[in-house]
C-alpha positions, -999 to +999 in steps of 0.1 A: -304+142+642-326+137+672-321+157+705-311+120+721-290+119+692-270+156+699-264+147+739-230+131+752-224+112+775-253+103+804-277+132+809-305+131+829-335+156+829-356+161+860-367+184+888-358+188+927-399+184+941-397+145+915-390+119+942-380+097+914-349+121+900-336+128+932-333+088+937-316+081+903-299+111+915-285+091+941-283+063+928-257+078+900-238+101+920-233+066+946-220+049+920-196+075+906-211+079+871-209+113+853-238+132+843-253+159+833-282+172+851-310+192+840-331+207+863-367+214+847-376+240+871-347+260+866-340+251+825-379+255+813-369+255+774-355+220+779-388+209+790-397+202+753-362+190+746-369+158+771-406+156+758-389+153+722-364+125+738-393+106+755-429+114+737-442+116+771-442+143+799-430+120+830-397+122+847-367+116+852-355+112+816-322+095+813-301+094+780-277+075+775-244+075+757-257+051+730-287+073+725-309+054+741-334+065+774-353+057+802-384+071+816-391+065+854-365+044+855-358+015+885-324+018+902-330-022+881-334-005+846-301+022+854-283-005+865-288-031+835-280-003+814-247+012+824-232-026+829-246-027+795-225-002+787-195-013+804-198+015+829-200-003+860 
């Protein structure tokens, strides 16, 4: 089982000082979607868990229930996926 694979739900995996996380921060939390958040900074070990998810070192990470994930998403790319998910 992958570490995509283990999650539930939406869970994202950024950092405060990433002006990319805070907007699909916003962008979630304005359309009333629950999420986890992990903050990088303050959660090191997990770090490696979204490297795993991603193969690459950029953020945010966003997985999604279906075990899928976006890397530096677009508010676009969220968007198309949660409607894709019948979650807006």
């Amino acid at each position: 089982m992958t570490a995509a694979e283990k999650l539930t739900g939406i869970t994202m995996f950024g950092a405060e000082w990433c002006s990319d996380c805070r907007r699909t921060k916003r962008q979630l939390d304005g359309l009333g979607i629950e999420y986890t958040y992990i903050d990088l900074v303050e959660t090191p070990d997990a770090v490696e868990v979204a490297r795993e998810i991603s193969g690459r070192t950029q953020i945010p990470v966003v997985v999604y229930p279906d075990a899928t994930h976006h890397v530096e998403p677009s508010n676009d790319d969220v968007s198309a996926k949660l409607r894709e998910l019948s979650l807006i």
